[in-house]
C-alpha positions as protocol buffer text, in pm:
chain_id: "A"
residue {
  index: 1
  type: UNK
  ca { x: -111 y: 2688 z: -1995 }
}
residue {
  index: 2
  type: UNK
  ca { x: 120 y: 2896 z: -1668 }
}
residue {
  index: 3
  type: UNK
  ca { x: -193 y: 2939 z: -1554 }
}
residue {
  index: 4
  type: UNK
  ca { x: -304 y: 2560 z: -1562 }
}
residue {
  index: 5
  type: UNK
  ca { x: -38 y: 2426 z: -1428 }
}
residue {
  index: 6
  type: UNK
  ca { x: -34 y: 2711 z: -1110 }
}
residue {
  index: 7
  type: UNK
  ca { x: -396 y: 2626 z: -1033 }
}
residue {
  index: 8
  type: UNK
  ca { x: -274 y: 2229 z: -1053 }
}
residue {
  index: 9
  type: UNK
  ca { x: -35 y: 2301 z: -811 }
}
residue {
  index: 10
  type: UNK
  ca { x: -236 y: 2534 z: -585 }
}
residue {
  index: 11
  type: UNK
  ca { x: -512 y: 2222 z: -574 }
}
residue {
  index: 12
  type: UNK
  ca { x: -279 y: 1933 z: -529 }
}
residue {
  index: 13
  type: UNK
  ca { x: -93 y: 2154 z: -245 }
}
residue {
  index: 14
  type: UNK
  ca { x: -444 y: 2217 z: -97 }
}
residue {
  index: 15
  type: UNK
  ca { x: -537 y: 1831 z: -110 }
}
residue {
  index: 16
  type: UNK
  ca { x: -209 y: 1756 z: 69 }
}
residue {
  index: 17
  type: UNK
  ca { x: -278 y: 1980 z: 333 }
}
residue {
  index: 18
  type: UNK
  ca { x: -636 y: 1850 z: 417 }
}
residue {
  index: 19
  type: UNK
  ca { x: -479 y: 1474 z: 507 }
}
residue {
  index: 20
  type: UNK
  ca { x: -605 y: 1352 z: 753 }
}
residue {
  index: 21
  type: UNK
  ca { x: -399 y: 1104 z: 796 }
}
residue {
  index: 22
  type: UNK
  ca { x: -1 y: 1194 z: 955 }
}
residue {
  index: 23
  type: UNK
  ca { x: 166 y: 865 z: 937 }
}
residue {
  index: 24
  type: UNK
  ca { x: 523 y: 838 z: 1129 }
}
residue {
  index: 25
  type: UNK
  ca { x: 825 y: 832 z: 943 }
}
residue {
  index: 26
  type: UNK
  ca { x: 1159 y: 568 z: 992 }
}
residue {
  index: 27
  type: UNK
  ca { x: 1335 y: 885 z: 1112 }
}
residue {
  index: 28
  type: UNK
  ca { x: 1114 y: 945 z: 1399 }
}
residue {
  index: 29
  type: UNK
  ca { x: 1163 y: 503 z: 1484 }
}
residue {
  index: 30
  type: UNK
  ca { x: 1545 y: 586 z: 1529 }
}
residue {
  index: 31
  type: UNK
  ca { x: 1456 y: 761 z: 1865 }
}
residue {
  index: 32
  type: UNK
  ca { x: 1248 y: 476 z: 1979 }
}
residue {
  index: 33
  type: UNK
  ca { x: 1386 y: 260 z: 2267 }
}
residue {
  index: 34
  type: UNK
  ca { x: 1374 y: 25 z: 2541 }
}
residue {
  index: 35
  type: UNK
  ca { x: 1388 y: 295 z: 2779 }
}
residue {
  index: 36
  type: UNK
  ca { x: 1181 y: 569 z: 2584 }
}
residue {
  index: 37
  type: UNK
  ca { x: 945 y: 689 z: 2891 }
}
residue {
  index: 38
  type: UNK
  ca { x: 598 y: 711 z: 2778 }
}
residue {
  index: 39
  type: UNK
  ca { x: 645 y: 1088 z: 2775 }
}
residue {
  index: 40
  type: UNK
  ca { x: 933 y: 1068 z: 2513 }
}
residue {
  index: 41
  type: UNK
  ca { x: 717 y: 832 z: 2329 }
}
residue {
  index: 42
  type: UNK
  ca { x: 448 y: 1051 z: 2321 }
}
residue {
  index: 43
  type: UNK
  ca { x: 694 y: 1368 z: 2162 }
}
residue {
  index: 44
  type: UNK
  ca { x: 854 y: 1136 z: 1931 }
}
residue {
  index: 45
  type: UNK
  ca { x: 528 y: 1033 z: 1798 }
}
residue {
  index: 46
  type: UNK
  ca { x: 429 y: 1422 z: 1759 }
}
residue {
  index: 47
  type: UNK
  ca { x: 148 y: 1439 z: 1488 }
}
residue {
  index: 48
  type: UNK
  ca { x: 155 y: 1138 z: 1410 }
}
residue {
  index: 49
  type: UNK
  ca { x: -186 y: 978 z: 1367 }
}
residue {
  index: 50
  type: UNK
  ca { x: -286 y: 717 z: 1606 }
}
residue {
  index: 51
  type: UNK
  ca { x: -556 y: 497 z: 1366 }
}
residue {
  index: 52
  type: UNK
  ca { x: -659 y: 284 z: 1685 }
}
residue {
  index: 53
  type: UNK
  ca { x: -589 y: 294 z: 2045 }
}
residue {
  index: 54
  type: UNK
  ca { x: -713 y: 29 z: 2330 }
}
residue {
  index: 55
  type: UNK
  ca { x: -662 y: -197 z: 2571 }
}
residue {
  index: 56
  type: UNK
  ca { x: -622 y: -546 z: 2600 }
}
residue {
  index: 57
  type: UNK
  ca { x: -558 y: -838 z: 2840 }
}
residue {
  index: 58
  type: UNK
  ca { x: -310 y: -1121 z: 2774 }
}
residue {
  index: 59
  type: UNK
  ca { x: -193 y: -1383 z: 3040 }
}
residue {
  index: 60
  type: UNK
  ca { x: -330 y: -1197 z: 3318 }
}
residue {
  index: 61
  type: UNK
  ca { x: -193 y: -882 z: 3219 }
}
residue {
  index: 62
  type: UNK
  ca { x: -340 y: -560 z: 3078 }
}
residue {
  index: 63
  type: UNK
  ca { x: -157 y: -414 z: 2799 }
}
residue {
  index: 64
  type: UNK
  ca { x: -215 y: -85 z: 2560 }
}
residue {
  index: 65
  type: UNK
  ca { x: -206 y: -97 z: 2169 }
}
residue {
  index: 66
  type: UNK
  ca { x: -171 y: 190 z: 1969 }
}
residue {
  index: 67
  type: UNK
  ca { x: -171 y: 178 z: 1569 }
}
residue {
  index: 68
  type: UNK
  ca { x: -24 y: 446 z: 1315 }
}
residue {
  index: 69
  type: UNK
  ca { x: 74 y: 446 z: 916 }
}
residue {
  index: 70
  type: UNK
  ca { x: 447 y: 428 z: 948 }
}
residue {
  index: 71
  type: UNK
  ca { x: 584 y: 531 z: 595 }
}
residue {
  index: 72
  type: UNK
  ca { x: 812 y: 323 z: 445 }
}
residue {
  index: 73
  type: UNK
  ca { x: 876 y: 462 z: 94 }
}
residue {
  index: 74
  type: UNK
  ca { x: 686 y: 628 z: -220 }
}
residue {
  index: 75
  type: UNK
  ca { x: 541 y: 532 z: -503 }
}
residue {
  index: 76
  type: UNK
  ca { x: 527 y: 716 z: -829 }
}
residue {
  index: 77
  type: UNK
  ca { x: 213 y: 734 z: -1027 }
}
residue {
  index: 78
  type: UNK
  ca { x: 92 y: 940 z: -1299 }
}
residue {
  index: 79
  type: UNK
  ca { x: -258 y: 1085 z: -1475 }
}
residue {
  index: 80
  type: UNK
  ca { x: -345 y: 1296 z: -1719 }
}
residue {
  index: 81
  type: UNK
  ca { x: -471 y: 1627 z: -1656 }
}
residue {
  index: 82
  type: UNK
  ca { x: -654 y: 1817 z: -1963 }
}
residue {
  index: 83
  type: UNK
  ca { x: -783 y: 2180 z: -1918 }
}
residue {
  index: 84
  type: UNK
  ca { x: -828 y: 2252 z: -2195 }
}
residue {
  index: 85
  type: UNK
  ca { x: -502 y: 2082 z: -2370 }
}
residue {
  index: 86
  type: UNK
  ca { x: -402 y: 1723 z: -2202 }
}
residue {
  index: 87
  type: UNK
  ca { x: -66 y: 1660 z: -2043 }
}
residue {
  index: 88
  type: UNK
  ca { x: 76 y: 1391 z: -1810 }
}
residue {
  index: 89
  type: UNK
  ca { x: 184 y: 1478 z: -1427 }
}
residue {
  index: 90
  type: UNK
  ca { x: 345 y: 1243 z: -1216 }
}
residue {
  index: 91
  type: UNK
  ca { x: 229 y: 1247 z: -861 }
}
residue {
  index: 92
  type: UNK
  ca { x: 427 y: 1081 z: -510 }
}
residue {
  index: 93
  type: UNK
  ca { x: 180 y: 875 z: -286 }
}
residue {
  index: 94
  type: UNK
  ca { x: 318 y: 765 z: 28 }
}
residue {
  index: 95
  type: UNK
  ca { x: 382 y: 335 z: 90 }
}
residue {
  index: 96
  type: UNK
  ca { x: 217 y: 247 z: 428 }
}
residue {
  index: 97
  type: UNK
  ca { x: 261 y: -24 z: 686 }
}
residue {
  index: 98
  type: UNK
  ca { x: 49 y: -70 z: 972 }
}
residue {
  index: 99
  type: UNK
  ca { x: 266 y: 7 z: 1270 }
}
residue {
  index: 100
  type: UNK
  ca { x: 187 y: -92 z: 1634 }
}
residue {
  index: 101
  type: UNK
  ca { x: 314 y: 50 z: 1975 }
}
residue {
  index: 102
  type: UNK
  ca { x: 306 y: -224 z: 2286 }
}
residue {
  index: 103
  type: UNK
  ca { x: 334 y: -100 z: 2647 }
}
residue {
  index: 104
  type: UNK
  ca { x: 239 y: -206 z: 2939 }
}
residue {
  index: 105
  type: UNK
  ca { x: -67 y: -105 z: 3215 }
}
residue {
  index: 106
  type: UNK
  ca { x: -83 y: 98 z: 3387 }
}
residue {
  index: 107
  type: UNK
  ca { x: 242 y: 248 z: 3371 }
}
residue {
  index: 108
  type: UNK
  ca { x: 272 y: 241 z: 3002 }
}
residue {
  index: 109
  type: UNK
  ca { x: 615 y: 119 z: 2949 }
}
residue {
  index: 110
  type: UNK
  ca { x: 711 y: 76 z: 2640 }
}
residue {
  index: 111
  type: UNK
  ca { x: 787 y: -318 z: 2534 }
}
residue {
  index: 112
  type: UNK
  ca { x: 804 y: -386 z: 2197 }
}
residue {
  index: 113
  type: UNK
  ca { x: 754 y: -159 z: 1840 }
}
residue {
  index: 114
  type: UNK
  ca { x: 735 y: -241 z: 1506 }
}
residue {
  index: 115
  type: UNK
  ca { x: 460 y: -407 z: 1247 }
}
residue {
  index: 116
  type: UNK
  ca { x: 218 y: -679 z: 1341 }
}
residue {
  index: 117
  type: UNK
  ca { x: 453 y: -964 z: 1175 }
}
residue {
  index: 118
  type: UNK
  ca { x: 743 y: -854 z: 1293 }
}
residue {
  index: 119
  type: UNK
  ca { x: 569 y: -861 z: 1652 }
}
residue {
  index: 120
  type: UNK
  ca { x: 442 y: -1196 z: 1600 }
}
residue {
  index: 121
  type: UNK
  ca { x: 806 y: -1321 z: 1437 }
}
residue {
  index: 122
  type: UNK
  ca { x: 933 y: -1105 z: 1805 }
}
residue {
  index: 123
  type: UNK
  ca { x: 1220 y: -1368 z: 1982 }
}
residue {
  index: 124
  type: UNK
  ca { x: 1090 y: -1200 z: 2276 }
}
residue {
  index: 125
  type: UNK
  ca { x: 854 y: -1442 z: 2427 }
}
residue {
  index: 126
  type: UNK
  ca { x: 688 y: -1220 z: 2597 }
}
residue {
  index: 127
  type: UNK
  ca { x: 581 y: -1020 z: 2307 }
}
residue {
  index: 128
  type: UNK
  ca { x: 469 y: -1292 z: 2105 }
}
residue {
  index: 129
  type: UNK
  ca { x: 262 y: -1488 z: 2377 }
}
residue {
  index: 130
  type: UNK
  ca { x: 40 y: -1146 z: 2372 }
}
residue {
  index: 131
  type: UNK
  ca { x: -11 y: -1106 z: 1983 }
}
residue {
  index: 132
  type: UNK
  ca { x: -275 y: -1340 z: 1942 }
}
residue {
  index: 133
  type: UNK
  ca { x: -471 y: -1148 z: 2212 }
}
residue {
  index: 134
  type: UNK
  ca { x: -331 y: -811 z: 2037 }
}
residue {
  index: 135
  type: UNK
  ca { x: -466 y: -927 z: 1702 }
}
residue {
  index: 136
  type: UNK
  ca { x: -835 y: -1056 z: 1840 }
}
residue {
  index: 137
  type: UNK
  ca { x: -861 y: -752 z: 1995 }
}
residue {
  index: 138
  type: UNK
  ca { x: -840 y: -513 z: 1688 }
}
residue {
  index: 139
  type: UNK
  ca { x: -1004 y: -761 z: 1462 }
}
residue {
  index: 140
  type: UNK
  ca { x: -1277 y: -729 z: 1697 }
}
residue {
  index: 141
  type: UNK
  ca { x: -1280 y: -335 z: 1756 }
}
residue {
  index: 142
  type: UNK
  ca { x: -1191 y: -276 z: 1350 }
}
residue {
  index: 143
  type: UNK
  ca { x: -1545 y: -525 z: 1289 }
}
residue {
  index: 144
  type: UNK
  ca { x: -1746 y: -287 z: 1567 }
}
residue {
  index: 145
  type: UNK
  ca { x: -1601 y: 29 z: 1337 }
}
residue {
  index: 146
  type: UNK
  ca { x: -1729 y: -56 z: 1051 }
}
């Protein structure tokens, strides 16, 4: 059964590693800030992975959009696994929120952070006037994707 449960967690290690998907984590958002230069941005982001990435125009101004996972807890689930004798594992899978970055063309400022509602619910007017543009856009470009 040692045996068993090594391969189990050689395979489930190995599946982990092949993810393709890096989402951000809250502790890397605590660095975030009005005045985070698009270079800082770009390190606190790291591996991160950016799901979509364009370019927009709102009120006769060009913005960028870029979308990542941002992981905001875990979940606990479990299976059973029988080789050849059955027993339960539990297994950790990740709880993810679509996070969006907002900056400005060309020089890429950064001017609002967060998830698409809290963007829209944003008491900065500025950032709310361009989320109906934001959200077109991506419903538009996720449609061509697919």
């Amino acid at each position: 059964m040692h045996k068993h449960l090594s391969f189990l967690a050689l395979t489930i290690a190995m599946l982990a590693g092949c993810a393709t998907n890096v989402p951000l984590q809250r502790a890397q958002l605590g660095l975030i800030g009005d005045m985070t230069s698009p270079a800082e941005l770009n390190s606190i982001i790291g591996k991160a992975t950016v799901s979509a990435e364009y370019d927009f125009d709102s009120h006769a101004n060009r913005y960028r959009a870029r979308h990542l996972s941002l992981q905001t807890g875990t979940t606990q689930t479990s299976t059973v696994v029988c080789a050849p004798s059955c027993f339960p594992i539990s297994i950790d899978v990740p709880v993810l929120a679509q996070f969006v970055l907002l900056q400005e063309q060309p020089s890429l400022k950064l001017i609002g952070w967060g998830t698409i509602e809290e963007l829209s619910k944003s008491t900065d007017d500025r950032i709310a006037s361009v989320m109906p543009d934001l959200k077109k856009t991506h419903e538009q470009i996720t449609r061509k994707n697919k």
